[in-house]
C-alpha positions, 0 to 999 in steps of 0.5 A: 500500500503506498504512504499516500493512501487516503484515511478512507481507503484504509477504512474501506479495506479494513481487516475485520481480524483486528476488530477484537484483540488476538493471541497468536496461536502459534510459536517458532523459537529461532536457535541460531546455531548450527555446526556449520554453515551450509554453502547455500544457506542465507538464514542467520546461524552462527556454528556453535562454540563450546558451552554457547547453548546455554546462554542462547537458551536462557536469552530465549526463555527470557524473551519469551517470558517478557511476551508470553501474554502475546500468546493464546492459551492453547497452541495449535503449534510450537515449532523449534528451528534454526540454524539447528536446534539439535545441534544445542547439545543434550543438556540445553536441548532439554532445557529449552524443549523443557520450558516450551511443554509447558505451553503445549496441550496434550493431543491438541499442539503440534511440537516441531524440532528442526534436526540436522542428521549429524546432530541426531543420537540415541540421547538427542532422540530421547530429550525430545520424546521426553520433552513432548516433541511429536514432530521432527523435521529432519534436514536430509537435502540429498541422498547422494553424497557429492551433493551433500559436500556441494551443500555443505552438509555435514551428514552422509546418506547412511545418517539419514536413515540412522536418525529417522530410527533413533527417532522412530524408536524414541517414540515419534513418528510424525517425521519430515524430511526436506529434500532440495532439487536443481542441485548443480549437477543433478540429473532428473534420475539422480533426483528421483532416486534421492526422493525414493530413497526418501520414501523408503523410510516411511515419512509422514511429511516430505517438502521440496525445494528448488535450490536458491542462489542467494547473494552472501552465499559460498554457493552464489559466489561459486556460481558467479565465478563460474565454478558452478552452474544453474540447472536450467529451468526445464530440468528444474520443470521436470524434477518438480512435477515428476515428484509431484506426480511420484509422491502422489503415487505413495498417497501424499497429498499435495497441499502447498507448493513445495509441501506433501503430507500424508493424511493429517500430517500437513504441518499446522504451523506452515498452515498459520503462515500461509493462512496468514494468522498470528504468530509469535517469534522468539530468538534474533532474527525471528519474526512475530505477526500479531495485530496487523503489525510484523516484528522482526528481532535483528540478526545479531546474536550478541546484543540479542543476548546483551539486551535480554541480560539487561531485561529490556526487548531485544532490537527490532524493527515493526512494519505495520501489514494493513489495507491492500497489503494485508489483502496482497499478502493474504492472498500471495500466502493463501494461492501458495495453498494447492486448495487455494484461497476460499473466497467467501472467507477473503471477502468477510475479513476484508470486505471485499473478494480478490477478484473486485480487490486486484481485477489487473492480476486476476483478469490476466491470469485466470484468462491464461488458465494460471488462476482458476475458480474452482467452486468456493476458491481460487488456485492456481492452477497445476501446470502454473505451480513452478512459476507460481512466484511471478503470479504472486508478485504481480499481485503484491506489486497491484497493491 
């Protein structure tokens, strides 16, 4: 929404979800340590010092202490990423998981951990389960080992399938595995071949990404300098819907774009994000979506835990979500959905439906076939999946 919008536009988009005071049913803590960083990875993490956790872990409590009433009293979900959490070690591990049971309901939140291969062990699997965690996405990538070293991953193929049974045999079966395709090098039967690896293990929820070059990165840099190149985009085309079509076939459901689950496994706290509901951030770099404003702690770990130590909230900056970005937002998050965006639901929230809102984008694209009506909502349609991010920019750039 430009800064010169009138005060009677902001009224007739009015997100009624701001009429009553809302609690975020949903909780993410950012562990910003890992073992190392990966050559693709752009998130912030710093690789673990020895006795690091500790302190990390009592700053996070203290700031989730400091906001705790920004939360409902029953969770949908908790979700514990990073960096790698698992990387923590045993004992703030179980501090940490610990602390975040208590806010969770039995049968009712969904208690999600982000664990590299490497970092899982018999011990690791056992603070988990006993902690409460249902829920482990597991950071596979590959099952190919030059791929893997090209990452700069620190497991090896025959880890994965070690951690999904220490876990299994701890207690949790709802596991995810995520897999990254267009890996330079990688052929369509080489990606296949990891996704069937993948399968053979039994998850209950597997996404797929393509590989990113994002600027900072070992690997932007290697391929700006020529050491190594993109796998063009018809590759790319074909790994992605072969996938669609091969996990489809080991009855996934297919309900985001990069996401499969099996039947009641989607991951809710993925659904809060794309559904554009309340959510609270804990940890540098985490974000927070509550009351049509986004809160974004900044990436640095030091006067993260500096301020915290000082009692104060750590340093951040607000960006207020409201009239036809909030509705440019929603959308671009809902049509990420493969059910898509219900329409009758868009318009009590907004008080007015897509199509009325953002005519330019829908009237082009539903003319392509790219956007289809299908009874209640709007989707996007399958063969416009892979490059359903220039449908969602151009709604964003309608607002």
């Amino acid at each position: 929404m430009g800064k010169h919008c009138k005060k009677n536009q902001l009224k007739k988009f009015r997100d009624s979800s701001l009429d009553q005071p809302l609690r975020a049913g949903a909780l993410y803590v950012h562990v910003p340590l890992c073992l190392s960083k990966c050559r693709y990875c752009d998130f912030y993490s710093l690789p673990a010092k020895p006795g690091q956790g500790d302190f990390v872990v009592s700053s996070l409590l203290d700031e989730l202490a400091m906001r705790r009433d920004s939360l409902a009293q029953e969770l949908r979900s908790i979700f514990v990423g990073g960096g790698t959490p698992t990387a923590l070690g045993a004992k703030p591990l179980e501090k940490l998981l610990g602390a975040l049971a208590q806010l969770a309901s039995p049968g009712l939140t969904e208690f999600t951990v982000e664990a590299n291969p490497a970092t899982v062990d018999n011990t690791i699997a056992a603070v988990a389960s006993g902690a409460g965690v249902n829920r482990v996405s597991l950071g596979a990538q590959s099952f190919d080992a030059g791929q893997l070293k090209l990452l700069g991953r620190r497991h090896q193929p025959g880890q994965i399938g070690q951690a999904f049974e220490m876990l299994r045999r701890a207690g949790i079966e709802n596991i995810s595995l995520d897999l990254i395709y267009g890996i330079p090098g990688q052929s369509a039967s080489s990606w296949l071949n990891s996704l069937a690896q993948a399968l053979s293990l039994g998850p209950s929820h597997v996404s797929c990404y393509s590989l990113s070059f994002e600027p900072g990165t070992e690997l932007f840099d290697d391929r700006q300098a020529g050491r190594v190149a993109e796998v063009d985009d018809e590759t790319q085309r074909e790994m992605y819907y072969r996938a669609i079509d091969h996990l489809a076939q080991a009855r996934f459901e297919h309900y985001e774009i990069s996401n499969f689950a099996k039947p009641a496994r989607q991951c809710e706290q993925n659904l809060t994000y794309w559904r554009n509901r309340e959510y609270l951030g804990i940890g540098p770099a985490a974000c927070s979506y509550l009351a049509g404003e986004r809160r974004t702690n900044l990436p640095n770990l030091h006067r993260y835990i500096e301020h915290i130590e000082r009692g104060t909230a750590p340093p951040h900056h607000t960006e207020r979500i409201v009239g036809r970005a909030a509705m440019a937002e929603t959308l671009m998050l809902g049509l990420r959905l493969v059910e898509g965006v219900d329409i009758a639901s868009f318009a009590e929230r907004f008080g007015q439906g897509p199509q009325e809102t953002f005519p330019q984008s829908f009237l082009r694209y539903i003319s392509l076939g790219a956007v289809e009506r299908i009874a209640t909502h709007l989707r996007i349609g399958r063969e416009f999946l892979f490059t359903a991010d220039t449908i969602l920019a151009d709604i964003l750039a309608e607002a």
